[in-house]
LUMZABA-943933 format. One record per residue: z negated, x, y negated of N, C-alpha, C in turn; residue number from 1. Coordinates in Angstrom, 1 decimal, always signed. Atoms other than C-alpha are relative to their C-alpha. Example, Ala and Ser with C-alpha at 12.3 -4.5 7.8 and 13.67 -1.06 7.14 Angstrom:
site n_w=+0.0	n_u=+0.9	n_v=+1.2	ca_w=-7.8	ca_u=+12.3	ca_v=+4.5	c_w=+0.0	c_u=+0.9	c_v=-1.2	pos=1
site n_w=+0.0	n_u=-0.9	n_v=+1.1	ca_w=-7.1	ca_u=+13.7	ca_v=+1.1	c_w=-0.8	c_u=-0.8	c_v=-1.1	pos=2
//
This chain:
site n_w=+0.0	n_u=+0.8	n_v=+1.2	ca_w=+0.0	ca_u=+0.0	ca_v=+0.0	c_w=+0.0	c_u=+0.9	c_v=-1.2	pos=1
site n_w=+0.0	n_u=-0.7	n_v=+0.8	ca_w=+1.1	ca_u=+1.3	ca_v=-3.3	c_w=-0.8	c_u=-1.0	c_v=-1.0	pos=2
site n_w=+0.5	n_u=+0.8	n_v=+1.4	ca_w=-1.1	ca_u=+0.6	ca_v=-6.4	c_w=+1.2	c_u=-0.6	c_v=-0.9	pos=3
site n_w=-1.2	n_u=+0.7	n_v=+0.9	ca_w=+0.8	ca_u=-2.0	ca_v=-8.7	c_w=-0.8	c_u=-0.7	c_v=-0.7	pos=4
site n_w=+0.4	n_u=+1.3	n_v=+1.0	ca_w=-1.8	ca_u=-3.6	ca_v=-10.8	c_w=-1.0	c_u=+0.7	c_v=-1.1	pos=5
site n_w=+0.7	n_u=-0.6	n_v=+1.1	ca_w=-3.3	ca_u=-2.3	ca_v=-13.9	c_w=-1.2	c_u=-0.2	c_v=-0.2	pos=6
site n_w=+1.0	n_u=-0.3	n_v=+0.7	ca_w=-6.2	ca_u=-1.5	ca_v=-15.3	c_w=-0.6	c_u=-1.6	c_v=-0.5	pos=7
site n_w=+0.1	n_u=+1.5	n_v=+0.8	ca_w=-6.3	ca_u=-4.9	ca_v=-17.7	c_w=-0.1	c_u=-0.8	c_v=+1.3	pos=8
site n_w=-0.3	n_u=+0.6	n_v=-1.1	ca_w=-4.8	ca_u=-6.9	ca_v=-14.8	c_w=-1.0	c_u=-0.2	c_v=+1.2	pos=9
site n_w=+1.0	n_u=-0.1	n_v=-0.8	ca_w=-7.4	ca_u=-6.1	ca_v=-12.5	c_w=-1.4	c_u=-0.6	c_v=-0.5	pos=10
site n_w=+1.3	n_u=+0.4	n_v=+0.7	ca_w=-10.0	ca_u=-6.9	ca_v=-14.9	c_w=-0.2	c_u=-1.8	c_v=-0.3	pos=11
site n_w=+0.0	n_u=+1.5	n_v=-0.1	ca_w=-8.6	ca_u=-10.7	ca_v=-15.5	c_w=+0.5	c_u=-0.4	c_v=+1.1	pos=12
site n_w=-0.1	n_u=+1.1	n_v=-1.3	ca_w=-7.9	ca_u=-11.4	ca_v=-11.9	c_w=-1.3	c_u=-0.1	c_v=+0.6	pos=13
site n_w=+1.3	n_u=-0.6	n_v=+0.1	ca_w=-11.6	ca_u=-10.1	ca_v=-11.5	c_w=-0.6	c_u=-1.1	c_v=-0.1	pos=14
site n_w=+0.4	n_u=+0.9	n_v=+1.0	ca_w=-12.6	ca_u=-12.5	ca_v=-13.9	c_w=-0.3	c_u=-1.4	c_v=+0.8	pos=15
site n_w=-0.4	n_u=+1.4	n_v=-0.1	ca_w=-10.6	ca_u=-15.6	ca_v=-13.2	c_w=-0.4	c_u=-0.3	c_v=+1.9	pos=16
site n_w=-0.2	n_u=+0.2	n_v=-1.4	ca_w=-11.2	ca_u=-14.8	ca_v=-9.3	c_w=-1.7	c_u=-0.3	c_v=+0.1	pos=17
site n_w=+2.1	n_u=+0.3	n_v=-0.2	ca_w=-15.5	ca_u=-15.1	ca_v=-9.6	c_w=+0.0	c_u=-1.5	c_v=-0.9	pos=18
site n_w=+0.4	n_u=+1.1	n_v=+0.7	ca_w=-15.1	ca_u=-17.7	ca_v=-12.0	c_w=+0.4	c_u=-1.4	c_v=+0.9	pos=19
site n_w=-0.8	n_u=+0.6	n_v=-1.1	ca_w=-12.7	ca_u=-19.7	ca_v=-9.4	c_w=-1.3	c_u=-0.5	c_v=+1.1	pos=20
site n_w=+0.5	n_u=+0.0	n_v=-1.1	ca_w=-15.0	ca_u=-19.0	ca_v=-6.6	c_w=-1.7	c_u=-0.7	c_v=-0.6	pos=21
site n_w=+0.9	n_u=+0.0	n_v=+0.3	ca_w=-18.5	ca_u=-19.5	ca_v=-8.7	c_w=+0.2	c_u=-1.6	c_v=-0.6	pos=22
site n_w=-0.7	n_u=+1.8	n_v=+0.1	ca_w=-16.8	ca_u=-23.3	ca_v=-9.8	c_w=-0.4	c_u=-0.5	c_v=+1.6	pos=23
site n_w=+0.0	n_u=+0.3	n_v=-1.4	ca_w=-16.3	ca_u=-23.9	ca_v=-6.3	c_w=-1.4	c_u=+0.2	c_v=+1.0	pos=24
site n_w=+2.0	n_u=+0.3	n_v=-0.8	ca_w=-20.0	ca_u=-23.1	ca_v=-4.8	c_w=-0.7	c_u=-0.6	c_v=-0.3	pos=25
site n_w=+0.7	n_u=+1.0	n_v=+0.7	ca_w=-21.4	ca_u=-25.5	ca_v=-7.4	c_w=+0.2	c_u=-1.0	c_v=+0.1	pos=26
site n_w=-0.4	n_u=+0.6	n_v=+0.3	ca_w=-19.2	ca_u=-27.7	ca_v=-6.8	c_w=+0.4	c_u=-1.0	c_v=-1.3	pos=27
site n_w=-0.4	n_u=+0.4	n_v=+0.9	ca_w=-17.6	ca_u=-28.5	ca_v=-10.1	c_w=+1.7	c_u=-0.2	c_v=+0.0	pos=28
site n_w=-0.8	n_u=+0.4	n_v=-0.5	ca_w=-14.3	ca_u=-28.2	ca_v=-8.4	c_w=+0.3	c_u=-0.2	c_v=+1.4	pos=29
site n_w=-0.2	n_u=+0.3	n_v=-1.7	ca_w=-12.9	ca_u=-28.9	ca_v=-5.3	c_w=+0.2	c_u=+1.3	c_v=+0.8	pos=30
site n_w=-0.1	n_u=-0.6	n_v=-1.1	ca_w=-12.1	ca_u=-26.8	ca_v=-2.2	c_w=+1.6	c_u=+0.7	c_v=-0.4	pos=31
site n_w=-1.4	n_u=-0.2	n_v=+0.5	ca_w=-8.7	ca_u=-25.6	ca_v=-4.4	c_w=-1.1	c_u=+1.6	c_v=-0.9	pos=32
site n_w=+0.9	n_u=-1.1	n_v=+1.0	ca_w=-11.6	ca_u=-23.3	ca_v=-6.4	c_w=-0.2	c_u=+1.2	c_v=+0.9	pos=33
site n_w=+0.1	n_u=-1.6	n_v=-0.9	ca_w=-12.0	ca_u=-20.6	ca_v=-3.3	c_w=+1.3	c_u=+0.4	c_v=+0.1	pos=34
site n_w=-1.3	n_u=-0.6	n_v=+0.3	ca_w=-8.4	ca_u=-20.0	ca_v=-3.6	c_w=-0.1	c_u=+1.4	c_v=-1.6	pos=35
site n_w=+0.4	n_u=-1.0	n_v=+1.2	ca_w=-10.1	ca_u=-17.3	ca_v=-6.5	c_w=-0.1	c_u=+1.0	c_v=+1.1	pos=36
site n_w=+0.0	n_u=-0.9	n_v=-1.3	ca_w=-10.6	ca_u=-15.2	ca_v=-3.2	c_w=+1.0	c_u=+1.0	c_v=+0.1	pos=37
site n_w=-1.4	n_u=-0.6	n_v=+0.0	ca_w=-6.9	ca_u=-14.4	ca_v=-3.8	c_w=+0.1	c_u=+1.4	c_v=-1.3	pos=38
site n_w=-0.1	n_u=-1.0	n_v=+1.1	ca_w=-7.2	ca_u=-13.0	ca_v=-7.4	c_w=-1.0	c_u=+0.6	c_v=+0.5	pos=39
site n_w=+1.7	n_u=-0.8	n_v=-0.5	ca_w=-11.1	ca_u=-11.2	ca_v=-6.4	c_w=+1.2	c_u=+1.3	c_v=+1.0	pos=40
site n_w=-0.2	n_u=-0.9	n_v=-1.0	ca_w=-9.2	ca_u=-9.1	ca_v=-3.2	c_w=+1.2	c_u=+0.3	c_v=-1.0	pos=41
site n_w=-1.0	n_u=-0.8	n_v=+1.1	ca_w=-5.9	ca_u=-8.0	ca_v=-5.7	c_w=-0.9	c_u=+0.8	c_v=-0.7	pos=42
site n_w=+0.8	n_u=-0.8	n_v=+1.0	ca_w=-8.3	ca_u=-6.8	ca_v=-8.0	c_w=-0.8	c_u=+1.4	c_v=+0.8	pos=43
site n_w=+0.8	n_u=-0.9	n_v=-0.7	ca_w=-10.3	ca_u=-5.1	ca_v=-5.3	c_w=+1.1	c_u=+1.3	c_v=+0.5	pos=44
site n_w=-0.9	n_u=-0.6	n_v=-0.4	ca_w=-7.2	ca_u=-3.9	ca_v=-3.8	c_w=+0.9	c_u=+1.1	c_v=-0.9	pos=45
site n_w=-1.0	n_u=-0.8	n_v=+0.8	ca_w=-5.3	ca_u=-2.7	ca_v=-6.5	c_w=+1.8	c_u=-0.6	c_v=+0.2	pos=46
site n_w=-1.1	n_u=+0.4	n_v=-1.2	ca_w=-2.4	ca_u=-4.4	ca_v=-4.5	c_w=+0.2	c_u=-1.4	c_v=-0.2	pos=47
site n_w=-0.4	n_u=+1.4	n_v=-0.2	ca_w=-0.3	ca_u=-7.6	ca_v=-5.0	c_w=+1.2	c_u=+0.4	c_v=+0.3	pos=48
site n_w=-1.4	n_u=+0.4	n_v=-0.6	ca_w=+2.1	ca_u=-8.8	ca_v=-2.9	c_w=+1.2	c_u=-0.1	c_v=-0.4	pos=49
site n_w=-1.0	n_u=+0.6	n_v=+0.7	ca_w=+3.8	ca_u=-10.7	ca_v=-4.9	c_w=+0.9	c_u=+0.9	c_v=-0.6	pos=50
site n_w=-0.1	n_u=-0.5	n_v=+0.9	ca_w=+4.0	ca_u=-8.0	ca_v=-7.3	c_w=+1.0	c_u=+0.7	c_v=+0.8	pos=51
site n_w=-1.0	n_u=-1.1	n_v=-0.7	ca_w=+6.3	ca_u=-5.9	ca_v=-4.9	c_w=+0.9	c_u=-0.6	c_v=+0.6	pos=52
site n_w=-0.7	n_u=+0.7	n_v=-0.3	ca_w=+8.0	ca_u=-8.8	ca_v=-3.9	c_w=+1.1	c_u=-0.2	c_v=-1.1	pos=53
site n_w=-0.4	n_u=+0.4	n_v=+0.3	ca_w=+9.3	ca_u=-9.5	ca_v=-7.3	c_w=+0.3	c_u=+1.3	c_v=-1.1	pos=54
site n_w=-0.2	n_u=-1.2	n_v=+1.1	ca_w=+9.5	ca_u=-5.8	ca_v=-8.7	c_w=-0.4	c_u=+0.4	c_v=-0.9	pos=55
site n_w=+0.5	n_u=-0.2	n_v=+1.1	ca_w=+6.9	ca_u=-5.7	ca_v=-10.5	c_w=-1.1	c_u=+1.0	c_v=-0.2	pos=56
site n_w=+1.0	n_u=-1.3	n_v=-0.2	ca_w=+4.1	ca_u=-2.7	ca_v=-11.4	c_w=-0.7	c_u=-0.2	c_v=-1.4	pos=57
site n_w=+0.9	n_u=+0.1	n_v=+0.9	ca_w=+1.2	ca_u=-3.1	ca_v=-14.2	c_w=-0.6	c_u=+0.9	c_v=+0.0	pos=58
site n_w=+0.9	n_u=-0.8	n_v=+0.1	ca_w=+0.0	ca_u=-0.3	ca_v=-13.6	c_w=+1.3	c_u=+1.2	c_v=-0.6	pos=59
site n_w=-1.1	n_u=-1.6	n_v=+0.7	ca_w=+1.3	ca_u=+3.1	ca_v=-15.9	c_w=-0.3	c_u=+0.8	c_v=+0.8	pos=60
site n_w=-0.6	n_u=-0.9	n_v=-0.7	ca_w=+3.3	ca_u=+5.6	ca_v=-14.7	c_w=-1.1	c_u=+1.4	c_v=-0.3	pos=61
site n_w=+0.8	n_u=-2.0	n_v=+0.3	ca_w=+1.1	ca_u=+9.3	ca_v=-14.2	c_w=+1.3	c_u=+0.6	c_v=-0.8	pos=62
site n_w=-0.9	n_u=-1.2	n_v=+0.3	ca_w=+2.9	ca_u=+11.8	ca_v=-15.8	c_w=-0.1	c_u=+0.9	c_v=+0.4	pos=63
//
């Protein structure tokens, strides 16, 4: 797995992925709120699928 997700990027899937999941154990949404599990592991990973699916890289080039 190559890194493809930035710095920033990782920090609001982070976010949105605890906030997701921390909705959903209180129930304030439904069973669509652990679907945050998805952004949470990208973030952890460094790594989206998608992102290599669709040619994409957020993360800067080393020099």
């Amino acid at each position: 797995m190559k890194v493809n997700v930035g710095t920033v990027d990782r920090s609001l899937r982070a976010v949105v992925g605890l906030v997701l999941i921390g909705l959903a154990a209180t129930g304030t949404v439904g069973w669509w709120g652990w679907l945050g599990v998805i952004p949470l592991a990208t973030s952890v990973f460094s790594f989206c699928p998608a992102y290599t699916l669709l040619g994409m890289n957020t993360c800067p080039m080393k020099k």
